[in-house]
FITORZA-683509 format. One record per residue (C-alpha): x, y, z. Coordinates in steps of 0.25 Angstrom, whole numbers. Layout:
REM residues N
<atom><xx>X</xx><yy>Y</yy><zz>Z</zz></atom>
...
***
This chain:
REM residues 377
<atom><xx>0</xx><yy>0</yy><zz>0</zz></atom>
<atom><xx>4</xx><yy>15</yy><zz>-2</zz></atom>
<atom><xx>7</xx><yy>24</yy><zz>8</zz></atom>
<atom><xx>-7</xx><yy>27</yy><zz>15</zz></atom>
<atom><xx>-10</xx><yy>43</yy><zz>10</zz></atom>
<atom><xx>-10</xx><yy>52</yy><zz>22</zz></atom>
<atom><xx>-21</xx><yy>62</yy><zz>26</zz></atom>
<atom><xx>-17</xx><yy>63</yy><zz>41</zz></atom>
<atom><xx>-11</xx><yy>73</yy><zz>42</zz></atom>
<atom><xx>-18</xx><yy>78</yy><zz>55</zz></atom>
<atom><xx>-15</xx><yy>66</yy><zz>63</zz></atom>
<atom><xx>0</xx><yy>67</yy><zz>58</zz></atom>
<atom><xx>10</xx><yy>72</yy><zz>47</zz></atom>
<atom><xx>20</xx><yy>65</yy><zz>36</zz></atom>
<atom><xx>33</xx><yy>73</yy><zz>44</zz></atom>
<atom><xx>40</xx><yy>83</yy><zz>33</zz></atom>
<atom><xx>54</xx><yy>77</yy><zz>29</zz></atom>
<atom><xx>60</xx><yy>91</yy><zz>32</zz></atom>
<atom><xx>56</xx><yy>90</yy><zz>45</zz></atom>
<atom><xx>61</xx><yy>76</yy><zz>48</zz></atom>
<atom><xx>74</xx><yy>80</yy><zz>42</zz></atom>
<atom><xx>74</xx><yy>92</yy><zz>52</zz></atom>
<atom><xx>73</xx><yy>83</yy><zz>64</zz></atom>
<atom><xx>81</xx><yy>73</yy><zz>61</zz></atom>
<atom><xx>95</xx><yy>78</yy><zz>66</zz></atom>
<atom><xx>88</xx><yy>79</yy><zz>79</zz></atom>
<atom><xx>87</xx><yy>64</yy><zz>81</zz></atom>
<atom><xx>101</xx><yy>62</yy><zz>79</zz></atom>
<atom><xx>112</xx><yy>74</yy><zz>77</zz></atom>
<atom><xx>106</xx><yy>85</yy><zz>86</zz></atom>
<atom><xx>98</xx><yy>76</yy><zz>98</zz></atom>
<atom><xx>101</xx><yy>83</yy><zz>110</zz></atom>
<atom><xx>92</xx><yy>85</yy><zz>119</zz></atom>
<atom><xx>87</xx><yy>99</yy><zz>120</zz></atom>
<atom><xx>88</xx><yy>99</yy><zz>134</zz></atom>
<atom><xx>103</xx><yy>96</yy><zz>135</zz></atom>
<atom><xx>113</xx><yy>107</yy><zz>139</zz></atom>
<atom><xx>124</xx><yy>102</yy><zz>129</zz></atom>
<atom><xx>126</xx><yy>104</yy><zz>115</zz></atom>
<atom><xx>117</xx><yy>95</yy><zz>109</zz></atom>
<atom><xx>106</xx><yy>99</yy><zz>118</zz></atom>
<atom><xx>108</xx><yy>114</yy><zz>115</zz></atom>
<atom><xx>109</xx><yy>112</yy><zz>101</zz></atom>
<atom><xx>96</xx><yy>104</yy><zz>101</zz></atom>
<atom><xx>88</xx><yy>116</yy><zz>111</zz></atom>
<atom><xx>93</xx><yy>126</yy><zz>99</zz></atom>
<atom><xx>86</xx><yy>117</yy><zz>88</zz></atom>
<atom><xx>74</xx><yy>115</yy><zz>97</zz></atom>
<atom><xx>72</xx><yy>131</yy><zz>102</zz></atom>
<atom><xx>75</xx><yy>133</yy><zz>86</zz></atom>
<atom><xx>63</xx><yy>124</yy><zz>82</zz></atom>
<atom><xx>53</xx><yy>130</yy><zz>94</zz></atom>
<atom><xx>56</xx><yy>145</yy><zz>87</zz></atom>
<atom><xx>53</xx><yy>141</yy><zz>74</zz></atom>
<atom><xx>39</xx><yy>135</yy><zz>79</zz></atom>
<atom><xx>36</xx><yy>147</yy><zz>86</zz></atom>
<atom><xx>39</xx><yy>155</yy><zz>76</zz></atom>
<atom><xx>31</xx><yy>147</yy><zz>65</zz></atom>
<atom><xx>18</xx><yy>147</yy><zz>75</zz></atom>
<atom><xx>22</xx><yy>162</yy><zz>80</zz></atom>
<atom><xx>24</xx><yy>159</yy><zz>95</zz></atom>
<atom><xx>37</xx><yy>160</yy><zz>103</zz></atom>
<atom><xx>48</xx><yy>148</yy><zz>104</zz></atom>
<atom><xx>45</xx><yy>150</yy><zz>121</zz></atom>
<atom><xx>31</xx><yy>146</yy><zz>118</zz></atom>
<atom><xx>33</xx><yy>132</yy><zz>113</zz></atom>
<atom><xx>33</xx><yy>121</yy><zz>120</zz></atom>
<atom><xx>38</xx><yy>106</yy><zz>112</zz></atom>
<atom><xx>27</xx><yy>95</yy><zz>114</zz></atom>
<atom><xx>27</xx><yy>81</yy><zz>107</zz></atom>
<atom><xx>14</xx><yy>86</yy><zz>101</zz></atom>
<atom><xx>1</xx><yy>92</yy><zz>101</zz></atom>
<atom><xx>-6</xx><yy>81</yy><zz>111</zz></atom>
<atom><xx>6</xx><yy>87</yy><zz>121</zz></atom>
<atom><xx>4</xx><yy>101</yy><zz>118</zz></atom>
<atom><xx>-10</xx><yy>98</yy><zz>120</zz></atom>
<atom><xx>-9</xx><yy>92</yy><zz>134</zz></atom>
<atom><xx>1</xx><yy>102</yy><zz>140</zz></atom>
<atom><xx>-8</xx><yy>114</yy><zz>135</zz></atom>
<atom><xx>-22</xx><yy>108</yy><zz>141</zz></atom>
<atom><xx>-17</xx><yy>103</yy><zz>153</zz></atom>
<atom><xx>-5</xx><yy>112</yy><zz>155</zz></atom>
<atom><xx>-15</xx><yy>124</yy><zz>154</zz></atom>
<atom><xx>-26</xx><yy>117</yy><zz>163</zz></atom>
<atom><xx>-15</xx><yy>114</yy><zz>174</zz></atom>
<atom><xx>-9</xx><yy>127</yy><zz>174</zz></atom>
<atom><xx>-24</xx><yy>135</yy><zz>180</zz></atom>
<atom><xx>-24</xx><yy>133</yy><zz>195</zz></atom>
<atom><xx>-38</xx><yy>133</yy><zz>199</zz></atom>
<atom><xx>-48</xx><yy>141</yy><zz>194</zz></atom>
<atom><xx>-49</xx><yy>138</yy><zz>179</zz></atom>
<atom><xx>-51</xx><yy>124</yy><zz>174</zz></atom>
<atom><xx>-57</xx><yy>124</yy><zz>160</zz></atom>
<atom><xx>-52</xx><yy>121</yy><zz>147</zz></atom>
<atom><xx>-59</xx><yy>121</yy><zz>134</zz></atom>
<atom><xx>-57</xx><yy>113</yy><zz>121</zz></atom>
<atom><xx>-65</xx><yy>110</yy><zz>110</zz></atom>
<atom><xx>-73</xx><yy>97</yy><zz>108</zz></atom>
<atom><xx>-65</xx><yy>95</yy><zz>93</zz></atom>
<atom><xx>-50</xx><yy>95</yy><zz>100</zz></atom>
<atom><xx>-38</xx><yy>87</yy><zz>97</zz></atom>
<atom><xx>-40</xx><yy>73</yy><zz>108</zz></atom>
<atom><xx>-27</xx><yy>78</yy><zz>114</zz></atom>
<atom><xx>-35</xx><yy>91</yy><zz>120</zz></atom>
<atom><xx>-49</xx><yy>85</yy><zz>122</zz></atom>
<atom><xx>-42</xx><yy>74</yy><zz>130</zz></atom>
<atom><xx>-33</xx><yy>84</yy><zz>136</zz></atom>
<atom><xx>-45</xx><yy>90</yy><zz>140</zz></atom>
<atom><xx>-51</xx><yy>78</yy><zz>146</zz></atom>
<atom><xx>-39</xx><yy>74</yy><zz>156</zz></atom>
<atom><xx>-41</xx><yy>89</yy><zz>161</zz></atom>
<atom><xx>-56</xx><yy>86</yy><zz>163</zz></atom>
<atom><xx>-52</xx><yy>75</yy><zz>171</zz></atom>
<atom><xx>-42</xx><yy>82</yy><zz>179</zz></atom>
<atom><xx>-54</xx><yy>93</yy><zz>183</zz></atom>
<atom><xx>-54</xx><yy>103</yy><zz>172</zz></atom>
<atom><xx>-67</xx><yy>108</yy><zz>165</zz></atom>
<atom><xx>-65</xx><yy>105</yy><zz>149</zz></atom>
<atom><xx>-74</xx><yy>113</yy><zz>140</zz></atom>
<atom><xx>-75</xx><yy>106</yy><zz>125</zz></atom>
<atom><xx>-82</xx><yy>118</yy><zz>115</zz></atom>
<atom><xx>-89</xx><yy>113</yy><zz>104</zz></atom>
<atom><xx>-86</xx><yy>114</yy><zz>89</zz></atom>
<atom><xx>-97</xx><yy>119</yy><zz>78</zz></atom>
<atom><xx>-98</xx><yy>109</yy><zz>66</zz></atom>
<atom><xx>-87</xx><yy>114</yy><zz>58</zz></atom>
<atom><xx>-76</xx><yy>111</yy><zz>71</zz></atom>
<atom><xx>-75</xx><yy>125</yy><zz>75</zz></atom>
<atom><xx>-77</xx><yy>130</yy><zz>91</zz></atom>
<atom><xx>-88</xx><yy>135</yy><zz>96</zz></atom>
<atom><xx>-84</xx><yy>148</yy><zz>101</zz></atom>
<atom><xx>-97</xx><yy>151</yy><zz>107</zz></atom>
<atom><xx>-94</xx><yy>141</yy><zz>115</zz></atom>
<atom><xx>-81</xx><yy>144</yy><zz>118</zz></atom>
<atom><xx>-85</xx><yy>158</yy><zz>123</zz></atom>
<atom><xx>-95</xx><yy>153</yy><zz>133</zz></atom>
<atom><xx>-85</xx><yy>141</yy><zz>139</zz></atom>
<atom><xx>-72</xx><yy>149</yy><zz>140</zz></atom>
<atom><xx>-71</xx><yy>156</yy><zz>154</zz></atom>
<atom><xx>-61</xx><yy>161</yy><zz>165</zz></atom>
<atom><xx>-61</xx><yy>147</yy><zz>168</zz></atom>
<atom><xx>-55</xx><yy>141</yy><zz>155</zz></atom>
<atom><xx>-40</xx><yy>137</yy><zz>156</zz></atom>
<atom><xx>-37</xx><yy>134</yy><zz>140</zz></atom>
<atom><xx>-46</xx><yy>132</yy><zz>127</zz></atom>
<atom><xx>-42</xx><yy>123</yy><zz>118</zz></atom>
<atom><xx>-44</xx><yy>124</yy><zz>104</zz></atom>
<atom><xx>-39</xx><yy>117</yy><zz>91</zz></atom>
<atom><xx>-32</xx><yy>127</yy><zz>80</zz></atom>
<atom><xx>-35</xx><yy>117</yy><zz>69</zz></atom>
<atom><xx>-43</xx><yy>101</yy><zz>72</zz></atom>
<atom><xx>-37</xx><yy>89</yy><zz>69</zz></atom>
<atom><xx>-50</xx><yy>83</yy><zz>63</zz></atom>
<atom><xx>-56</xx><yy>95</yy><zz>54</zz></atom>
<atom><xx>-46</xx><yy>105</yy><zz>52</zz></atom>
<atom><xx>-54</xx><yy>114</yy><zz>57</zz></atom>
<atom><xx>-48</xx><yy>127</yy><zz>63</zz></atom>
<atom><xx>-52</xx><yy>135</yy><zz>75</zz></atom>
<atom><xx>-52</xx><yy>148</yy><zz>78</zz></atom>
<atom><xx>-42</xx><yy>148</yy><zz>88</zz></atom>
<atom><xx>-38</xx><yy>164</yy><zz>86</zz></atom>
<atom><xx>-54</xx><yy>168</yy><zz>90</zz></atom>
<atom><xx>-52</xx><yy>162</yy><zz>104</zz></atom>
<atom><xx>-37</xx><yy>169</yy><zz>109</zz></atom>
<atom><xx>-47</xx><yy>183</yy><zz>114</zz></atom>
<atom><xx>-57</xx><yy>173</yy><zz>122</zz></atom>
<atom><xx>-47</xx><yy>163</yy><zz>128</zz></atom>
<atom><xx>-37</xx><yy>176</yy><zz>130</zz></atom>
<atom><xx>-50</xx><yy>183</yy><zz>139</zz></atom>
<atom><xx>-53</xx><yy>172</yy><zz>148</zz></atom>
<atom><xx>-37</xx><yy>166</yy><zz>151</zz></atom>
<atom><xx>-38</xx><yy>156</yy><zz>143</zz></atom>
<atom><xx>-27</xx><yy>147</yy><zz>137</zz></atom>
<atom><xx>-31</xx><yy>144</yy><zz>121</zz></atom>
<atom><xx>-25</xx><yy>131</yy><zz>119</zz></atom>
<atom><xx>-23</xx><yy>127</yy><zz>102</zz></atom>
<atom><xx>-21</xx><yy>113</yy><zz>98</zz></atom>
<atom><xx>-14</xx><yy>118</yy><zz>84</zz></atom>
<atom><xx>-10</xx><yy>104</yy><zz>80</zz></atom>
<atom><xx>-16</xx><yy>105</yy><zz>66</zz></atom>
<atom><xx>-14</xx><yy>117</yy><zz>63</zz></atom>
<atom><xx>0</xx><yy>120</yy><zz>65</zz></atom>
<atom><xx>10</xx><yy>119</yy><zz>52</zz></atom>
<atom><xx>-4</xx><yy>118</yy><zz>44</zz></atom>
<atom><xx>-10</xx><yy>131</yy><zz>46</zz></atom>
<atom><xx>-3</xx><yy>147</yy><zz>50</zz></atom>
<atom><xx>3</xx><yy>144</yy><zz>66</zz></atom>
<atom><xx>2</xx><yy>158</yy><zz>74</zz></atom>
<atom><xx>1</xx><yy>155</yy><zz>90</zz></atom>
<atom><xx>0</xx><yy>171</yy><zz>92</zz></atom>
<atom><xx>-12</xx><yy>174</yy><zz>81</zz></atom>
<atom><xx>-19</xx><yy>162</yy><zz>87</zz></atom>
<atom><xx>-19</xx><yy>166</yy><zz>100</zz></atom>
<atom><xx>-18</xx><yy>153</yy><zz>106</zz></atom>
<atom><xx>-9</xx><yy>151</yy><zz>121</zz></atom>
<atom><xx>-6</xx><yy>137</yy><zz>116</zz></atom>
<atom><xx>-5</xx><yy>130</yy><zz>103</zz></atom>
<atom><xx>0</xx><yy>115</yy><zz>102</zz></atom>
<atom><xx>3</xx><yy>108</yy><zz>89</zz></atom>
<atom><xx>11</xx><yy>94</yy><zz>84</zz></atom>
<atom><xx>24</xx><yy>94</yy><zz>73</zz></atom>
<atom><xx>17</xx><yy>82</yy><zz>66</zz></atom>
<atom><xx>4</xx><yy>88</yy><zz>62</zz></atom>
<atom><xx>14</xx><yy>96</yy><zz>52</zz></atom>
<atom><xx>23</xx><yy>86</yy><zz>47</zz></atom>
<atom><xx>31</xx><yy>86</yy><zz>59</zz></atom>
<atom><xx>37</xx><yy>77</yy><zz>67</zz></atom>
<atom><xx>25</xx><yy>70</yy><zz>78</zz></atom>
<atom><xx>29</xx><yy>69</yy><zz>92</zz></atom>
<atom><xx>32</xx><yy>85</yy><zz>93</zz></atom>
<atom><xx>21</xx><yy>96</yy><zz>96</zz></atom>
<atom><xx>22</xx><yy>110</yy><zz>100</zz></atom>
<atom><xx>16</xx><yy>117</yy><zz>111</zz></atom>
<atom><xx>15</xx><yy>132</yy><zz>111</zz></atom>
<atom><xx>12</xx><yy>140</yy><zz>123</zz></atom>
<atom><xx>9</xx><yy>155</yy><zz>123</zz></atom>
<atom><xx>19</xx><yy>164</yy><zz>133</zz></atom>
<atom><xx>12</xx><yy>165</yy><zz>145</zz></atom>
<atom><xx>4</xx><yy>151</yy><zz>145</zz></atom>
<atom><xx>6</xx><yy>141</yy><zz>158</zz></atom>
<atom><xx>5</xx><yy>129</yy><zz>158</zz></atom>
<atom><xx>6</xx><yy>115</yy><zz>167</zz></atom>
<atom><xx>18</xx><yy>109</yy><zz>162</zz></atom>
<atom><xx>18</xx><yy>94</yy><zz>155</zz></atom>
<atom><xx>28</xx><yy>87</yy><zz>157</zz></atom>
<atom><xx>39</xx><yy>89</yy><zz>166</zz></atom>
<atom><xx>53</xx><yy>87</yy><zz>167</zz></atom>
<atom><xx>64</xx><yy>97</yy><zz>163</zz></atom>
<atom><xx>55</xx><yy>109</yy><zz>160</zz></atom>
<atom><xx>58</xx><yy>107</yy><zz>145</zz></atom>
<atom><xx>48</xx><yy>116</yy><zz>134</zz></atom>
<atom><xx>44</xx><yy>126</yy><zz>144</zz></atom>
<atom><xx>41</xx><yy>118</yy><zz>156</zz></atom>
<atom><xx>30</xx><yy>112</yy><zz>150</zz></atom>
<atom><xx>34</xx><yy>99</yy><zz>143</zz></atom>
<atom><xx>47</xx><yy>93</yy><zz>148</zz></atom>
<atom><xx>56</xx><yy>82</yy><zz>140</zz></atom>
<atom><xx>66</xx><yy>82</yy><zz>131</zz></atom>
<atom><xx>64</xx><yy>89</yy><zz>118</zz></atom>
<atom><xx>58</xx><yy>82</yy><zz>106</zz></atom>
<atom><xx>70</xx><yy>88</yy><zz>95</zz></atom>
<atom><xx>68</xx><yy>83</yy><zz>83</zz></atom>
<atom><xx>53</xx><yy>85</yy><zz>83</zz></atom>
<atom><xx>54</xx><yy>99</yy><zz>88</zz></atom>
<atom><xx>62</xx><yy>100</yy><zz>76</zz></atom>
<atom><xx>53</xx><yy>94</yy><zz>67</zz></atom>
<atom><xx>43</xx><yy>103</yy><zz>72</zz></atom>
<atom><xx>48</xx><yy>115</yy><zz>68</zz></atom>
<atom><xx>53</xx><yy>110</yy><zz>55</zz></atom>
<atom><xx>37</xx><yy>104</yy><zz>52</zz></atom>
<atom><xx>34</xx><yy>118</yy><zz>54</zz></atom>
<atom><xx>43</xx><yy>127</yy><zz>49</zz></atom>
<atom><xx>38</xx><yy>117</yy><zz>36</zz></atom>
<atom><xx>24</xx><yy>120</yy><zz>37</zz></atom>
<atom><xx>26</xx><yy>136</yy><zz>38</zz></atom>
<atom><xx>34</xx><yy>134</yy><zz>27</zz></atom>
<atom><xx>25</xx><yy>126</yy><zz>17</zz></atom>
<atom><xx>11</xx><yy>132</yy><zz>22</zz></atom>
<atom><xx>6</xx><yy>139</yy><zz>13</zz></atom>
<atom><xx>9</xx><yy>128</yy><zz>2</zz></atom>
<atom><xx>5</xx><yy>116</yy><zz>10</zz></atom>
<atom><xx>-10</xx><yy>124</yy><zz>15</zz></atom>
<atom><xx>-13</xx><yy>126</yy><zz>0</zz></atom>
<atom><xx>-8</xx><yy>112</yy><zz>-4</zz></atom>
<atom><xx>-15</xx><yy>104</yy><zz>6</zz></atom>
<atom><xx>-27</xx><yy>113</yy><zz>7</zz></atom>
<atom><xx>-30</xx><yy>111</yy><zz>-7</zz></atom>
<atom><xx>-27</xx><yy>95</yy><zz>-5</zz></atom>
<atom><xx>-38</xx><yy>95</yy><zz>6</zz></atom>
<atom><xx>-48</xx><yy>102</yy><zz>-2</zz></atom>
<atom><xx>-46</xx><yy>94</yy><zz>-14</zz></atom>
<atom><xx>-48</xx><yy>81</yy><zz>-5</zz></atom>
<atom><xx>-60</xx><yy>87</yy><zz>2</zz></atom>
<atom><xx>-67</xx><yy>89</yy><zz>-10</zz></atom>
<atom><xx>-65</xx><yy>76</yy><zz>-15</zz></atom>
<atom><xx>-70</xx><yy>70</yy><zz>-3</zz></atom>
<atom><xx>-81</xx><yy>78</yy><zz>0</zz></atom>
<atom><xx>-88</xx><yy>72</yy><zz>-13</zz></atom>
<atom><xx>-93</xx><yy>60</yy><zz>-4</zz></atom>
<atom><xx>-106</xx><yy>60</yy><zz>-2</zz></atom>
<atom><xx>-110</xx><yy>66</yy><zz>13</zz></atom>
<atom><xx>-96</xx><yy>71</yy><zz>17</zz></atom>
<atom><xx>-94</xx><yy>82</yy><zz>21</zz></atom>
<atom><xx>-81</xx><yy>91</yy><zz>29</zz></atom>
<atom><xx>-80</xx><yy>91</yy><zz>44</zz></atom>
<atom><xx>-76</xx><yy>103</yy><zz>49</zz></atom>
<atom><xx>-75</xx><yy>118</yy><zz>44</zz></atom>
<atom><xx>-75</xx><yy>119</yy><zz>29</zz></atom>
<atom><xx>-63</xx><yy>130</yy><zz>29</zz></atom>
<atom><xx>-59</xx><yy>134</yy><zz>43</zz></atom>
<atom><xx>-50</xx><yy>121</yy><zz>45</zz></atom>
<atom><xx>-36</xx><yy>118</yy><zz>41</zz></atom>
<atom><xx>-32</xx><yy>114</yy><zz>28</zz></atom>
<atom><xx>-27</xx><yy>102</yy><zz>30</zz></atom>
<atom><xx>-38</xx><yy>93</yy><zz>36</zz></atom>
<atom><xx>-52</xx><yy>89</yy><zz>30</zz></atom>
<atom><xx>-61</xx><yy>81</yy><zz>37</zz></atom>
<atom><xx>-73</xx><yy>75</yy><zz>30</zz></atom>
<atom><xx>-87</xx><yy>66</yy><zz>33</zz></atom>
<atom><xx>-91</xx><yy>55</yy><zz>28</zz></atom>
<atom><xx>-104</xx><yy>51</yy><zz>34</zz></atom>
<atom><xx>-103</xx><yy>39</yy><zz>25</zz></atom>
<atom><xx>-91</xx><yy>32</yy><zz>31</zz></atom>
<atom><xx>-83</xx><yy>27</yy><zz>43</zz></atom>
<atom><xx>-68</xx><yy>35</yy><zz>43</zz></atom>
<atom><xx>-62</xx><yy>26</yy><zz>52</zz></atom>
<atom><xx>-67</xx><yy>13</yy><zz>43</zz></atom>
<atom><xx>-63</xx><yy>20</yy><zz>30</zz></atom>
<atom><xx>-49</xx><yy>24</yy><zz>36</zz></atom>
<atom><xx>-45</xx><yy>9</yy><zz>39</zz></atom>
<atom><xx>-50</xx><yy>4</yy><zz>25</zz></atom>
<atom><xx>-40</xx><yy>14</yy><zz>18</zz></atom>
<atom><xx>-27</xx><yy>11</yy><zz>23</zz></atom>
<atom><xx>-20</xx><yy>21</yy><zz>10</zz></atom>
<atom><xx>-26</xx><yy>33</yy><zz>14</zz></atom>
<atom><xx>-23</xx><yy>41</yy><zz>30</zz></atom>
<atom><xx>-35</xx><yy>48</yy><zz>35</zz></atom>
<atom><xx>-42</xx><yy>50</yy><zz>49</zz></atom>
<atom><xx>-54</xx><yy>51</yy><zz>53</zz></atom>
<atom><xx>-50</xx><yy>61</yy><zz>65</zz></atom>
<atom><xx>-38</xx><yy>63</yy><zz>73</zz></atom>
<atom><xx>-28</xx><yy>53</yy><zz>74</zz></atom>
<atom><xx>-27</xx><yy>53</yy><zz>89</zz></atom>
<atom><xx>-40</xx><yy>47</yy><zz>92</zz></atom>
<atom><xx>-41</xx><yy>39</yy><zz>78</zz></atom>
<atom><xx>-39</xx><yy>26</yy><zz>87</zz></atom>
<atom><xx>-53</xx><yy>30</yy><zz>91</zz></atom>
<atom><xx>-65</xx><yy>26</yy><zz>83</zz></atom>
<atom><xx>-73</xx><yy>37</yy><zz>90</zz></atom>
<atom><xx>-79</xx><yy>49</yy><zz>79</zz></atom>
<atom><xx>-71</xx><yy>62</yy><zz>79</zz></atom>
<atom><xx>-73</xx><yy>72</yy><zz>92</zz></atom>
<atom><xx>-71</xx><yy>83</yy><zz>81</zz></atom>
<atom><xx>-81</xx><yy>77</yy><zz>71</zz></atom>
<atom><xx>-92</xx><yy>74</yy><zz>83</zz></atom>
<atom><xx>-88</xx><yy>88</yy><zz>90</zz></atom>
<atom><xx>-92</xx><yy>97</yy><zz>76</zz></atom>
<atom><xx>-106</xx><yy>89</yy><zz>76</zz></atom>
<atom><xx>-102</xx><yy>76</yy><zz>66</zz></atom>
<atom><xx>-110</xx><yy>62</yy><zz>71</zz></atom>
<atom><xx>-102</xx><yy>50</yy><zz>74</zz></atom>
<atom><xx>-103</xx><yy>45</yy><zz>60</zz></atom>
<atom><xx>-99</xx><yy>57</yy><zz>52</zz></atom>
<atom><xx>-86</xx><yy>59</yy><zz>61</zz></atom>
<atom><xx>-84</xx><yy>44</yy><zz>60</zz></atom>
<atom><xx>-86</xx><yy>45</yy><zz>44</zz></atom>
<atom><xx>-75</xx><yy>59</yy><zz>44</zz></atom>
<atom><xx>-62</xx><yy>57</yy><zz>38</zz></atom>
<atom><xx>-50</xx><yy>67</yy><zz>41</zz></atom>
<atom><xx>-40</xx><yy>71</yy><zz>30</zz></atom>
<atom><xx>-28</xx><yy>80</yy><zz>34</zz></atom>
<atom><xx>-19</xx><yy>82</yy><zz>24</zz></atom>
<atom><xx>-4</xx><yy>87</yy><zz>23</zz></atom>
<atom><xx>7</xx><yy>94</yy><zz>13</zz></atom>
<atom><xx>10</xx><yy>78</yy><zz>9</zz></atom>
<atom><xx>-2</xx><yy>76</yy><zz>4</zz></atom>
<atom><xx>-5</xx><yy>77</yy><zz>-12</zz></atom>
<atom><xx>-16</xx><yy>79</yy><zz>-21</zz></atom>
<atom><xx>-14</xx><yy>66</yy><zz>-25</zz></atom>
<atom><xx>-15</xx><yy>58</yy><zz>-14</zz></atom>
<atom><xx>-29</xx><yy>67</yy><zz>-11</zz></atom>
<atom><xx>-33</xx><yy>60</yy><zz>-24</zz></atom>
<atom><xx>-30</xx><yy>47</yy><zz>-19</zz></atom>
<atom><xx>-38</xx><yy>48</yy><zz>-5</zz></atom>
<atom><xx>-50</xx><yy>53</yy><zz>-14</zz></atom>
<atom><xx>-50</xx><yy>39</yy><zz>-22</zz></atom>
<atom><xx>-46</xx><yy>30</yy><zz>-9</zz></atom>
<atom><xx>-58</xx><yy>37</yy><zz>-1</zz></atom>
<atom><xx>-66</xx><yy>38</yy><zz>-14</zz></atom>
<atom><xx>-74</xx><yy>25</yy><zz>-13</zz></atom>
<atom><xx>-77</xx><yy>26</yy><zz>1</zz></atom>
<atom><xx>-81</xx><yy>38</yy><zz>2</zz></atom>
<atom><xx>-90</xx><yy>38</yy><zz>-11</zz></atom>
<atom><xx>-85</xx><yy>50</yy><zz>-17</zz></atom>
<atom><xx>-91</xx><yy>56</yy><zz>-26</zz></atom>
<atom><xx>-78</xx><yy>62</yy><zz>-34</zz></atom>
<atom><xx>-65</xx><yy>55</yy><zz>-33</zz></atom>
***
């Protein structure tokens, strides 16, 4: 059989071979440890503090404000619960919204358990927060509001800037899971608005196992793991070298080719979608234009995605986000924005990437066409 064509990419990436060669000499020329006082460990700080101005600088913060995690489910868990531990009395809400990544809403549920009030705000039927409900929820006692930037599932995008005014009047920390939409979509921390922003390297063809953590001047929180007060007191250990360097290579790559690969693959996932939705009764989940390029995610009342998933092995889709794939439960996102069971359980997830061709969107046409009874191949 032929390589299996990939349209994951927002569950993982194909890592760019620039980026791998940019890593490589960390594994067995310059390994020091960070930490060390001699040669080898000063020479490998000065690469390290290098990479953590370059992301700064290509998501507009300051290198100070950066804290290495080994991935967005890290950066999740130190911002929720280093923010929720930090209050002393008083205060003990957090808000999320129902169509979060699993690593917040299961975040939020350990701190439900550990006696803090979790709010989760509804979505309309396009995936986007319900501010109305967000204005009556958030108070003076409301610690952090967690929203995502961009979701996993849909693409769609939320409008993170509106909510910097109201978080900003009542105290409140504004908490953004940006993992798909950095080195996809214009990165500015400052115009956002947001205390914290958390992302992963391989969502962007870099390498996995290496997130980033951004925390605004002036934010407190609890520390994570302790033991040699490395990143900032909060997340001790020994520095993850070749993947800090990775990530800033992935990075530099995607400011670089942005314009380029948004056209490119925008027009990829148009033509696809247009394809698709020529079977009869499908229809798009989630906002038609404000969502991310990258991403479509269509209903097909008509079909079992997880069923059709294992009877083509040639062609990598999801059916929602790799994390709780093991899970034959229907999406928390598709169910959230008002879809029955059935029509989340017959929605198939394409996310696409600079790799893929027009070619290969001819070929996943014709492979889905007899299954899906399409009307134009």
């Amino acid at each position: 059989m032929t390589e299996p064509l990939y349209f994951d990419n927002n569950s993982t990436t194909r890592l760019d071979k620039s980026v791998l060669n940019s890593m490589l000499p960390y594994f067995t020329q310059s390994y020091g440890n960070a930490s060390s006082q001699h040669h080898f460990g000063l020479a490998t700080k000065k690469v390290v503090e290098q990479a953590r101005v370059t992301i700064a600088d290509l998501i507009h913060g300051s290198p100070n404000e950066l804290i290495f995690t080994s991935g967005a489910t890290e950066g999740i868990n130190i911002a929720l619960k280093g923010a929720a531990l930090q209050v002393q009395g008083g205060r003990n809400k957090i808000i999320a919204v129902t169509t979060e990544h699993k690593a917040v809403l299961d975040t939020c549920v350990y701190l439900e358990q550990i006696g803090f009030e979790v709010v989760y705000l509804p979505v309309d039927r396009f995936g986007l927060l319900d501010m109305e409900t967000l204005n009556r929820t958030i108070d003076k006692q409301t610690i952090a509001l967690c929203v995502m930037l961009v979701n996993n599932e849909t693409g769609v995008i939320q409008p993170i800037a509106d909510l910097t005014e109201l978080c900003r009047d009542n105290d409140v920390l504004l908490i953004c899971d940006a993992t798909q939409a950095v080195g996809k979509m214009p990165m500015d921390v400052k115009e956002l608005g947001v205390d914290i922003l958390i992302f992963s390297g391989h969502k962007f063809h870099g390498p996995k196992g290496i997130g980033v953590l951004y925390a605004r001047k002036g934010v407190r929180l609890v520390p994570h793991i302790h033991g040699g007060g490395h990143e900032n007191n909060l997340r001790s250990g020994t520095l993850n070298v070749p993947n800090i360097i990775g990530l800033a290579k992935a990075l530099e790559i995607a400011e670089m080719e942005s314009i380029h690969n948004s056209i490119s693959i925008l027009n990829l996932r148009d033509s696809l979608e247009r394809r698709l939705l020529t079977s009869p009764s499908a229809k798009i989940n989630g906002h038609i234009k404000n969502r991310i390029n990258n991403v479509t995610n269509i209903c097909f009342p008509e079909i079992d995605a997880n069923s059709l998933i294992q009877r083509i092995p040639e062609l990598a889709i999801s059916n929602g986000s790799a994390c709780t794939s093991a899970v034959f439960e229907p999406s928390h996102v598709l169910t959230a924005m008002g879809l029955t069971r059935s029509e989340a359980y017959g929605s198939l997830r394409f996310s696409l990437s600079k790799y893929n061709t027009l070619k290969e969107i001819d070929t996943v046409v014709n492979i889905l066409g007899p299954y899906l009874r399409l009307i134009s191949i």
